[in-house]
MITOR-284805 format. One line per field, with one value per residue (C-alpha): residue number from 1; residue in one letter; chain; x negated, y, z negated. Coordinates in Angstrom, 2 decimals, padded with zeros to 5 digits. Example, Ala and Ser with C-alpha at 12.3 -4.5 7.8 and 13.67 -1.06 7.14 Angstrom:
REM MITOR-284805
nr c(1 | 2)
rest c(A | S)
kette c(A | A)
px c(-012.30 | -013.67)
py c(-004.50 | -001.06)
pz c(-007.80 | -007.14)
END
This chain:
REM MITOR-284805
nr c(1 | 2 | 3 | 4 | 5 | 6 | 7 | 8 | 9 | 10 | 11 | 12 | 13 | 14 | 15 | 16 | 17 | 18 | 19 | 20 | 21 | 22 | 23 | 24 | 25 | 26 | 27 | 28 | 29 | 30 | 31 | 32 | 33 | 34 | 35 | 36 | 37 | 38 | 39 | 40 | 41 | 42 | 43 | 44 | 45 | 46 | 47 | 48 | 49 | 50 | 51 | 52 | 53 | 54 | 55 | 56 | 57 | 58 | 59 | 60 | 61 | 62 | 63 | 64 | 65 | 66 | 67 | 68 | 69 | 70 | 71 | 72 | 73 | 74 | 75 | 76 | 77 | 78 | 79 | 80 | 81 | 82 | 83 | 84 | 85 | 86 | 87 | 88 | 89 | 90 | 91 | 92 | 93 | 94 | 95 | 96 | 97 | 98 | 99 | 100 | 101 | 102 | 103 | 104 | 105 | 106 | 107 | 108 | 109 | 110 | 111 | 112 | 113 | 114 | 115 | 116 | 117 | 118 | 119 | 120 | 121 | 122 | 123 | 124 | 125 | 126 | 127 | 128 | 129 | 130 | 131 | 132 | 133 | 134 | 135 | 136 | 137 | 138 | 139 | 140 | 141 | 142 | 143 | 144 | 145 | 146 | 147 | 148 | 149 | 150 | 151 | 152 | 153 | 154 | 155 | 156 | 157 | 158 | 159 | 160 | 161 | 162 | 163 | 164 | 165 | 166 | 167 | 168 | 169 | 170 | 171 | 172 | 173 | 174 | 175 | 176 | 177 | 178 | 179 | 180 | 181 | 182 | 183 | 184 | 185 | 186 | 187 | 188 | 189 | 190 | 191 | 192 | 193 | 194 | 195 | 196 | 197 | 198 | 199 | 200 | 201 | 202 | 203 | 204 | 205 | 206 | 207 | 208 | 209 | 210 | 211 | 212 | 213 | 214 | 215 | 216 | 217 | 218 | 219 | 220 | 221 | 222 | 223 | 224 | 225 | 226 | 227 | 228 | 229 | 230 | 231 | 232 | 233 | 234 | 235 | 236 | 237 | 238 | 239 | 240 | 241 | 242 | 243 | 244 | 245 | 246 | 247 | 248 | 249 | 250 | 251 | 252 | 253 | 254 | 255 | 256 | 257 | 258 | 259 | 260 | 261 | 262 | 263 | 264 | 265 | 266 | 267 | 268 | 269 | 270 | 271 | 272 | 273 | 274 | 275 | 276 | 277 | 278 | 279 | 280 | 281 | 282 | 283 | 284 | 285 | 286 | 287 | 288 | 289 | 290 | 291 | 292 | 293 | 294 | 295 | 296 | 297 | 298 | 299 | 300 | 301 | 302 | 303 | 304 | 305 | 306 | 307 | 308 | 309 | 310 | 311 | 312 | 313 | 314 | 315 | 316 | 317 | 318 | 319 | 320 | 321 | 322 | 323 | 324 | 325 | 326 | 327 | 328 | 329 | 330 | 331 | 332 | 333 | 334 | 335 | 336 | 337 | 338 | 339 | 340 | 341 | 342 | 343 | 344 | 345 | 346 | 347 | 348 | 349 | 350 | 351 | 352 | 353 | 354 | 355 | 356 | 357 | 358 | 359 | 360 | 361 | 362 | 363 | 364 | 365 | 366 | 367 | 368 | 369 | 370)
rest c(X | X | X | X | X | X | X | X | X | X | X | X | X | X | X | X | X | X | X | X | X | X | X | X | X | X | X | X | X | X | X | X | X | X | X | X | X | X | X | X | X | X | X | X | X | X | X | X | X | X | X | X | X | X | X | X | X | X | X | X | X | X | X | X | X | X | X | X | X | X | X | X | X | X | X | X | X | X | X | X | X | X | X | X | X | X | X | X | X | X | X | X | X | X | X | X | X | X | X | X | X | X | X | X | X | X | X | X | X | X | X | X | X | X | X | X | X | X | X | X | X | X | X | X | X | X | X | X | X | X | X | X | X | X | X | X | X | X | X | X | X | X | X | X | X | X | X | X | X | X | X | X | X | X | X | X | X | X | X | X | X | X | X | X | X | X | X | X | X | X | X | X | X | X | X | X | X | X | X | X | X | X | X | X | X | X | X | X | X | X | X | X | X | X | X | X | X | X | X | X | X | X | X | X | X | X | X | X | X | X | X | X | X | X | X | X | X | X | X | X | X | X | X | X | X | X | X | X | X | X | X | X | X | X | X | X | X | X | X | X | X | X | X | X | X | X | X | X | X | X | X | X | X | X | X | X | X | X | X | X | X | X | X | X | X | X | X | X | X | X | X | X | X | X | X | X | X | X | X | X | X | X | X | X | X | X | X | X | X | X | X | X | X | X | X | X | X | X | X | X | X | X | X | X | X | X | X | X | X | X | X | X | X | X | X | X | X | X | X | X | X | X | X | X | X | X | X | X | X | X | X | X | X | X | X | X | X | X | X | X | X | X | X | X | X | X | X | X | X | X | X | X | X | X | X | X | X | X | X | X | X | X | X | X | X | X | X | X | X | X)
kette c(A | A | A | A | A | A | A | A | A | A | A | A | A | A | A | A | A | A | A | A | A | A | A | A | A | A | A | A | A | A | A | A | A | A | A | A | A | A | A | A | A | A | A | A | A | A | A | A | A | A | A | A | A | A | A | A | A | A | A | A | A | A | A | A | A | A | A | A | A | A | A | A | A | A | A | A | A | A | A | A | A | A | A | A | A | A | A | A | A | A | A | A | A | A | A | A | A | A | A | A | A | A | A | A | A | A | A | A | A | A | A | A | A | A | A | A | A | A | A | A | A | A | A | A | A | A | A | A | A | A | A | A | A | A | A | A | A | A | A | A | A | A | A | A | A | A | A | A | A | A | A | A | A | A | A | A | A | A | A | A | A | A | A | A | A | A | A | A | A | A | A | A | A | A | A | A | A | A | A | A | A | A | A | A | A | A | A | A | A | A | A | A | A | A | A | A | A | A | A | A | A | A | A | A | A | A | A | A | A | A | A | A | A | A | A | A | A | A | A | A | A | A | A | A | A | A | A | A | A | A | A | A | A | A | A | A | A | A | A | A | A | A | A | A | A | A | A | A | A | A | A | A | A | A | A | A | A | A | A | A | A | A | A | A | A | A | A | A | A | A | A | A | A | A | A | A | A | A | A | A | A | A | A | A | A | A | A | A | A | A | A | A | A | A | A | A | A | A | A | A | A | A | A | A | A | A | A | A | A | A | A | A | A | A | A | A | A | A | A | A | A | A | A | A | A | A | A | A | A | A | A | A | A | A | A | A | A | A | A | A | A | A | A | A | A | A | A | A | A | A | A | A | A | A | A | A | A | A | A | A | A | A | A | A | A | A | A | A | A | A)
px c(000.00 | -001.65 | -000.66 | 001.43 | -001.26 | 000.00 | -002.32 | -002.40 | -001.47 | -004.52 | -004.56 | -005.62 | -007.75 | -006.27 | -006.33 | -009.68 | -007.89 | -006.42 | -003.06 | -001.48 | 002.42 | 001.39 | -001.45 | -004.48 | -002.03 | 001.14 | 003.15 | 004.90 | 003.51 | 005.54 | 007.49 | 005.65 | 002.47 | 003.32 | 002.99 | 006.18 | 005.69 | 008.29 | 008.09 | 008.71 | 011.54 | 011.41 | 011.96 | 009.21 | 006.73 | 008.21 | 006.99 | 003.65 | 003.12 | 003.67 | 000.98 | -001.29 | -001.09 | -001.17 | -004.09 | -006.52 | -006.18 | -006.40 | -009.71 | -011.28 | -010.53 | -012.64 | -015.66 | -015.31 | -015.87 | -018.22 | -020.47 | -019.98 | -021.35 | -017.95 | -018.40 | -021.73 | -020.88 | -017.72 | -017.14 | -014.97 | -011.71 | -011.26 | -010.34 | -009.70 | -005.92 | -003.97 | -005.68 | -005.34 | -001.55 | -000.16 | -001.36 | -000.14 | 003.08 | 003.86 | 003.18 | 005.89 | 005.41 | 005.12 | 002.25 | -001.34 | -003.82 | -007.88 | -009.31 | -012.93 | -014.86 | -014.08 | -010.29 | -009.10 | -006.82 | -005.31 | -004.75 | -003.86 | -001.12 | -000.28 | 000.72 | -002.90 | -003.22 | -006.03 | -008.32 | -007.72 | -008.64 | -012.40 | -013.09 | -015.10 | -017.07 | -017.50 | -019.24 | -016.73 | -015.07 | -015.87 | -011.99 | -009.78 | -006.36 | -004.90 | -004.73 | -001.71 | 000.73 | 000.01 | -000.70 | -003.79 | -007.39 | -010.27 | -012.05 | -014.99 | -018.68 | -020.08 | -019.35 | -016.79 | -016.61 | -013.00 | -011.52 | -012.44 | -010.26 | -007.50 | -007.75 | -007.24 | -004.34 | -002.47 | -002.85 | -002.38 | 000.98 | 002.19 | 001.31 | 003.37 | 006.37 | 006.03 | 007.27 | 004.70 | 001.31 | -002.15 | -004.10 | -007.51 | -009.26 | -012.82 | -015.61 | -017.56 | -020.17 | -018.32 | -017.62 | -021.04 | -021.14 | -021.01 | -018.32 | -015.81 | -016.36 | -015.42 | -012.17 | -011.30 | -012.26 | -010.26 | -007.63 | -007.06 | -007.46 | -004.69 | -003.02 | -002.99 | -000.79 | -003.31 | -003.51 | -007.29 | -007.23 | -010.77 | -011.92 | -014.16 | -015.25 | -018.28 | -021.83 | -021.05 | -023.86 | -026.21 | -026.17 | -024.19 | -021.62 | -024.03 | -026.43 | -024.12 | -022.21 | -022.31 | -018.76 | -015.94 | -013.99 | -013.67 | -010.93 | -011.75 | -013.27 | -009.90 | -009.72 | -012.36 | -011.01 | -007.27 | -005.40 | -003.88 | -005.94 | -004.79 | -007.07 | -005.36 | -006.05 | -006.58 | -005.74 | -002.11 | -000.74 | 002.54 | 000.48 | -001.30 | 002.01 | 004.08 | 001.10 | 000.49 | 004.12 | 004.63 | 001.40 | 003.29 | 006.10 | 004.54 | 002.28 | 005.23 | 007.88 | 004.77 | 003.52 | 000.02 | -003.10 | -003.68 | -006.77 | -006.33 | -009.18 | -008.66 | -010.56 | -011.57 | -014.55 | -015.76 | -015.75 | -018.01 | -021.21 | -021.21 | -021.11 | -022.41 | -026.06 | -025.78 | -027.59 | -025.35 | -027.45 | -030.00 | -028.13 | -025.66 | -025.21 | -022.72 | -021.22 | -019.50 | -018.15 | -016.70 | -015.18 | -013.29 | -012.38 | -010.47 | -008.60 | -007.25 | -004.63 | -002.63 | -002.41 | -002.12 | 001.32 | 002.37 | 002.42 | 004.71 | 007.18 | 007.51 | 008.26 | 011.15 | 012.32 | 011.82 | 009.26 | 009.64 | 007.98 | 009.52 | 008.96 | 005.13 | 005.22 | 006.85 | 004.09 | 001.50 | 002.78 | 003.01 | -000.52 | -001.67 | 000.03 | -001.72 | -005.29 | -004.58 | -003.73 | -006.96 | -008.97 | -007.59 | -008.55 | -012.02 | -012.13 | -011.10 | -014.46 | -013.97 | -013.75 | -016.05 | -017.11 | -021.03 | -019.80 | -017.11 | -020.50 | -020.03 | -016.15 | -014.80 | -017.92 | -017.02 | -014.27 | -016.34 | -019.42 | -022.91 | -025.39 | -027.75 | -024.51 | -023.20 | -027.16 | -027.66 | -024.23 | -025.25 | -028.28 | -026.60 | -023.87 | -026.94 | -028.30 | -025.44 | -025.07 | -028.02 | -027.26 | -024.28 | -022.00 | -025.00)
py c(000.00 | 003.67 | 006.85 | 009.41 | 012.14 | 015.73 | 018.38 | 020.39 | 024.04 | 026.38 | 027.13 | 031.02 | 032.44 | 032.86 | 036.05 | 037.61 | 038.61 | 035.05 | 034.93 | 035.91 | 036.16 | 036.89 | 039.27 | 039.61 | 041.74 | 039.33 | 041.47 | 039.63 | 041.10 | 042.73 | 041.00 | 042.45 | 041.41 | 037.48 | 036.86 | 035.16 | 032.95 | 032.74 | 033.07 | 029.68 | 029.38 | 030.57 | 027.35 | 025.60 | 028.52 | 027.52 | 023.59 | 024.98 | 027.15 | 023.72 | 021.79 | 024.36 | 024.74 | 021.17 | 020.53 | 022.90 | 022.00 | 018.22 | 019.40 | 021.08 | 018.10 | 015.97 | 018.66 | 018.21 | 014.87 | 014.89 | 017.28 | 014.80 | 011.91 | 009.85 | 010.19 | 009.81 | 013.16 | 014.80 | 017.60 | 020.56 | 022.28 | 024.92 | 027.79 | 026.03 | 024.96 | 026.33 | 024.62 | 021.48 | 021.63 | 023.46 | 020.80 | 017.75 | 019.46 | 020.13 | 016.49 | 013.42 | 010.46 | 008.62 | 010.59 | 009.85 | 011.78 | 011.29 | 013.37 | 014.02 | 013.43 | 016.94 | 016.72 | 014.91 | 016.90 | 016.01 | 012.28 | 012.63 | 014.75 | 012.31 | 009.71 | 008.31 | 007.95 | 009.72 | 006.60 | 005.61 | 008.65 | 008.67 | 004.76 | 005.75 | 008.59 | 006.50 | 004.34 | 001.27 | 000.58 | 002.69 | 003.46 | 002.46 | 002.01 | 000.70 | 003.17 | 001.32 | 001.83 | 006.10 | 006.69 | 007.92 | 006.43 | 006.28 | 009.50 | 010.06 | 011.19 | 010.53 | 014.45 | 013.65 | 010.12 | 009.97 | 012.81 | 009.74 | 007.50 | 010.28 | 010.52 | 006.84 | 006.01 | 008.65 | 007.48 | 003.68 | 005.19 | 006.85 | 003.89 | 001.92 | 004.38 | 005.68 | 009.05 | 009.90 | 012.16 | 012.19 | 014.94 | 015.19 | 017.57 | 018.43 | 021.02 | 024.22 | 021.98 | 018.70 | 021.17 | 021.02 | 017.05 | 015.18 | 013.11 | 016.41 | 017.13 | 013.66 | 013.69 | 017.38 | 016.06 | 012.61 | 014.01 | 017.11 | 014.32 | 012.17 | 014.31 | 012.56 | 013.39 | 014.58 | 018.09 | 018.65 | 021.48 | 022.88 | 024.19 | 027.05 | 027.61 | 029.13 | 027.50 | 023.95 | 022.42 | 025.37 | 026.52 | 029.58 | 029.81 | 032.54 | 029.57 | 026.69 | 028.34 | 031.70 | 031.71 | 034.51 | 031.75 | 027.71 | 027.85 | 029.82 | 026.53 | 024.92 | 026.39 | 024.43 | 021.60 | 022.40 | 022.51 | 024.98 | 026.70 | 028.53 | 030.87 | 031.51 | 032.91 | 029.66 | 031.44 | 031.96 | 028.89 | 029.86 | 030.84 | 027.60 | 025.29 | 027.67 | 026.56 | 023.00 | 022.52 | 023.59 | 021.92 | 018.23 | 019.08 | 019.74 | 016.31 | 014.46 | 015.60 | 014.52 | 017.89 | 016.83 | 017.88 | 021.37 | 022.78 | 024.54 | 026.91 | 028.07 | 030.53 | 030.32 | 029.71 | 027.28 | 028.68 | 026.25 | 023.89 | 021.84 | 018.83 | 018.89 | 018.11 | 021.67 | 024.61 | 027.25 | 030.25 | 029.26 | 030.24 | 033.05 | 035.17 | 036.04 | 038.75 | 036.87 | 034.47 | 037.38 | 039.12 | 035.48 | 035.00 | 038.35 | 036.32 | 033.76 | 031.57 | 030.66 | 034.38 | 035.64 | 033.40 | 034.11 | 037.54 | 037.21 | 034.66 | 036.88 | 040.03 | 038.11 | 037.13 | 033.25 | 032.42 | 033.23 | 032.11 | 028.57 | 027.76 | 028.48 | 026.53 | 023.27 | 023.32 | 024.23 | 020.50 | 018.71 | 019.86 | 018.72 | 015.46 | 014.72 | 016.06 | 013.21 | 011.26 | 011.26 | 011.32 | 008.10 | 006.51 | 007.98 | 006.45 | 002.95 | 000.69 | -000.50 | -004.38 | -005.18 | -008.51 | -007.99 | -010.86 | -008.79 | -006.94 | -009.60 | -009.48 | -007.70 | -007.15 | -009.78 | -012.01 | -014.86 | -014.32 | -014.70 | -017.25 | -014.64 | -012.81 | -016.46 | -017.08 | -013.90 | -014.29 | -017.33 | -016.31 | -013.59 | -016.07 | -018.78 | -015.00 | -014.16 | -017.51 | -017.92 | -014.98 | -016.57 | -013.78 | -011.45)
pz c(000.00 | 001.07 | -000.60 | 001.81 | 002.14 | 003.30 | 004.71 | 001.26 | 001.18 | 000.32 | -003.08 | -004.08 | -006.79 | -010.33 | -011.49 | -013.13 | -016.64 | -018.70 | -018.83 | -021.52 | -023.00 | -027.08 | -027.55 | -029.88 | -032.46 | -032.08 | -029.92 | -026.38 | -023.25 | -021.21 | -018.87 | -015.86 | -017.02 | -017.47 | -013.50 | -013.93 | -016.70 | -019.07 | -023.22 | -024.83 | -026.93 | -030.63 | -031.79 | -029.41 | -030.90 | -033.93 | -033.63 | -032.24 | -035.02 | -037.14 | -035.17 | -035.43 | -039.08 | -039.84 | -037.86 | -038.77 | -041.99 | -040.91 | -039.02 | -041.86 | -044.30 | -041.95 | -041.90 | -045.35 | -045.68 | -042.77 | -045.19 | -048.31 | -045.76 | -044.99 | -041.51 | -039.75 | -037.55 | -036.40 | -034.09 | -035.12 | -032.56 | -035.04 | -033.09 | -030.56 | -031.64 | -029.40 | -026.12 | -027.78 | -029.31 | -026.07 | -024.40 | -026.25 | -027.58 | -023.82 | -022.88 | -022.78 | -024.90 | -021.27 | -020.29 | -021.14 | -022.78 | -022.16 | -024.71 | -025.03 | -028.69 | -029.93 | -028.92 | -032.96 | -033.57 | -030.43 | -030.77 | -034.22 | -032.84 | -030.68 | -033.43 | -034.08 | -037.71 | -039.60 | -040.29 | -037.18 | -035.62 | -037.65 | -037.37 | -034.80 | -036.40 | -039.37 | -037.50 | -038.11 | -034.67 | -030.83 | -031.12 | -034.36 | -032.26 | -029.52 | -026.38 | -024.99 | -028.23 | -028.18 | -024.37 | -024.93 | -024.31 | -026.60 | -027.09 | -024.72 | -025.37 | -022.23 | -020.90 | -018.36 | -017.43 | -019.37 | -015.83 | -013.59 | -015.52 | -015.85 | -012.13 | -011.83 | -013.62 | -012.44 | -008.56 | -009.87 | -011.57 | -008.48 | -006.23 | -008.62 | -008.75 | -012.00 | -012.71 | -015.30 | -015.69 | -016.83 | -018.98 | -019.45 | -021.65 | -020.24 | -021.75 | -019.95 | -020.22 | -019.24 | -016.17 | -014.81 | -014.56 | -011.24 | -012.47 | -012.74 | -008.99 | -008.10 | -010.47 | -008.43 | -005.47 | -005.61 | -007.65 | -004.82 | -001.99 | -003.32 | -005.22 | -008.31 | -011.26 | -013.21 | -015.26 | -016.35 | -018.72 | -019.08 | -022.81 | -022.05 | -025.20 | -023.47 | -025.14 | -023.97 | -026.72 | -027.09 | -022.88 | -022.54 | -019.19 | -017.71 | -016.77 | -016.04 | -013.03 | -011.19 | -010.29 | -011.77 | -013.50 | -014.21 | -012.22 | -009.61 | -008.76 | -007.70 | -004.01 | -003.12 | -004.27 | -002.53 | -006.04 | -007.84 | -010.18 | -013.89 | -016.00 | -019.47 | -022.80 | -024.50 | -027.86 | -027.17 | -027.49 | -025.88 | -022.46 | -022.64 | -023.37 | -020.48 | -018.20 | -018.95 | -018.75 | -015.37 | -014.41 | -015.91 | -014.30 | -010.99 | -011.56 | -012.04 | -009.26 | -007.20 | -006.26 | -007.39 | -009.68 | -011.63 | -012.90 | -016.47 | -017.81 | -021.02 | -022.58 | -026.61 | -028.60 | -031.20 | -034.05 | -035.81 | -034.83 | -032.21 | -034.55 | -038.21 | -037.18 | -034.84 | -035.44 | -033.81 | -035.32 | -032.86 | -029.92 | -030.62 | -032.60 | -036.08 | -034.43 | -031.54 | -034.26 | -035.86 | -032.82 | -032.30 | -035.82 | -034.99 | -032.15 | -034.36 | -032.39 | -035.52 | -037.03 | -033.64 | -033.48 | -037.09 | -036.31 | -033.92 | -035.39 | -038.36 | -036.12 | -034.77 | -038.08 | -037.14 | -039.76 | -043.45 | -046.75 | -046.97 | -043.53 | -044.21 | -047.90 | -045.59 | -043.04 | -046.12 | -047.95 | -044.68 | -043.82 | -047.46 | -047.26 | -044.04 | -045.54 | -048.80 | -046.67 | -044.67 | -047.84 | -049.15 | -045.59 | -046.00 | -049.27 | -048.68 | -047.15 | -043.94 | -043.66 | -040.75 | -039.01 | -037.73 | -035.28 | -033.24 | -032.03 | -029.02 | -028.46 | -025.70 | -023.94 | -021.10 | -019.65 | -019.88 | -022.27 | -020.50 | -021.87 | -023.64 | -025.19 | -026.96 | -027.82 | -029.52 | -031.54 | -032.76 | -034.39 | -035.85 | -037.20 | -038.14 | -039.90 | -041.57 | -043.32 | -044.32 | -046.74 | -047.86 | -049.90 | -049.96)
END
């Protein structure tokens, strides 16, 4: 079976200021300034507000314990909330989500629980749950190899029929890998599904934008590629939901692939073993702080009267429930088998693989309890 390929229809440049529809103070642009793009709902800000809240706090817990020496390393989204919940929140439970290592919050919003989540940072299992039962794949450190795999369930899933789409969160520095341009390149030739919404949260590791790419914008890169290209303020969340939204929706009535760049910053190290002093400096950090996507949204929910002192003390206990919650996960020893080092490595195990697990096992028991 071949996929019906139409001459695509020349995509244009995004425009050279992010999108917005909340500003830096909380106030809605006006409507002339929104290029068409309608306000969410109050209650959909409302539930983003929510999954904001809940999973910064979730995030810091797990720095936390990442600093106490629960988990071997673990790699901070604060600040970069809104990219993350606009995207998920705007996603169906149908569609699939292949995050990247820094995306937690993310699959935890997707229904991953908490020590789950970290079994990999802890160093227990690669991935703690089953990608199958939550849609979404194991998180990827390889920069960029999880896009292909986006790419390529989304054009199994429309050779098969299936109305659903794919989402792939990729880095400013995950943009520079070979493997991105093939995802584009495929996804723009087949017109996959497939929404990849880039983080630009402009250092990559330590390697600022200014020497990864001379172009205006991530997403200017999209005409090459044939697909339609968005640049948004990836601190309002409502801009960033609005967009992703429209990009499913377009992915799914089989209208084909949408690039995504979001604009923030990470506010903390790269992981806990980063040095971020090194390569920029305080002041940007506090210039961002100032562009805080959670206060920027509480600003405005309280200005339309749609967010008042309980609805913050709910979210507050939710977000402390989940934080306990995580702490007792951290604090319960991981049962692990040294022998299911060798499962699900092949179909049918080579001769060296079953050698080497047996003198492991002939090892282990040689210890006995110890």
């Amino acid at each position: 079976m071949s996929l019906n390929v139409e001459t695509p229809v020349p995509a244009v440049l995004p425009d050279a200021e992010p999108l917005r529809l909340i500003d830096d103070t909380g106030h809605a642009v006006p409507a002339r300034r929104r290029r068409g793009v309608e306000l969410p709902d109050l209650e959909t800000l409302k539930l983003l507000y929510r999954r904001m809240v809940v999973a910064r706090r979730w995030d810091t817990q797990v720095s936390a314990l990442t600093r106490q020496g629960r988990l071997a390393t673990y790699p901070s989204a604060l600040g970069q909330e809104a990219c993350e919940m606009g995207t998920v929140v705007a996603m169906r439970e149908s569609d699939w989500l292949f995050p990247t290592y820094r995306d937690s919050i993310a699959v935890m919003t997707r229904g991953v629980a908490p020590g789950q989540v970290l079994a990999g940072f802890r160093g227990d299992w690669h991935s703690g749950y089953d990608p199958n039962e939550h849609r979404t794949s194991i998180q990827s450190t390889p920069l960029a190899t999880q896009a292909l795999h986006a790419v390529g369930l989304a054009t199994a899933a429309k050779l098969k029929g299936d109305s659903i789409a794919t989402v792939t969160f990729l880095g400013d520095g995950a943009s520079s890998e070979g493997d991105t341009h093939e995802a584009f390149n495929f996804a723009g030739v087949w017109q996959a599904p497939t929404v990849f919404v880039v983080q630009n949260n402009q250092f990559a590791i330590s390697v600022p934008l200014s020497k990864q790419t001379r172009a205006r914008t991530l997403a200017d890169r999209a005409v090459g590629y044939g697909i339609p290209g968005f640049y948004v303020d990836g601190n309002d969340v409502a801009a960033v939901y609005a967009v992703v939204s429209a990009a499913l929706e377009r992915a799914r009535n089989g209208e084909g692939p949408t690039i995504v760049e979001c604009l923030t910053y990470r506010i903390e190290a790269h992981t806990n073993s980063d040095d971020p002093s090194r390569y920029r400096g305080t002041e940007d950090v506090a210039v961002w702080k100032g562009r805080d996507p959670i206060e920027r949204l509480e600003r405005y929910l309280v200005s339309e009267d749609a967010l008042g002192d309980a609805d913050r003390e709910a979210i507050a206990a939710e977000a402390e429930e989940l934080a306990a919650a995580t702490r007792d996960a951290m604090n319960t020893e991981a049962v692990v088998d040294p022998l299911e080092l060798f499962e699900h490595v092949y179909n049918e195990p080579r001769a060296a693989l079953l050698e080497q697990r047996a003198f492991l096992e002939a090892e282990l028991a040689s210890h006995g309890e110890a």
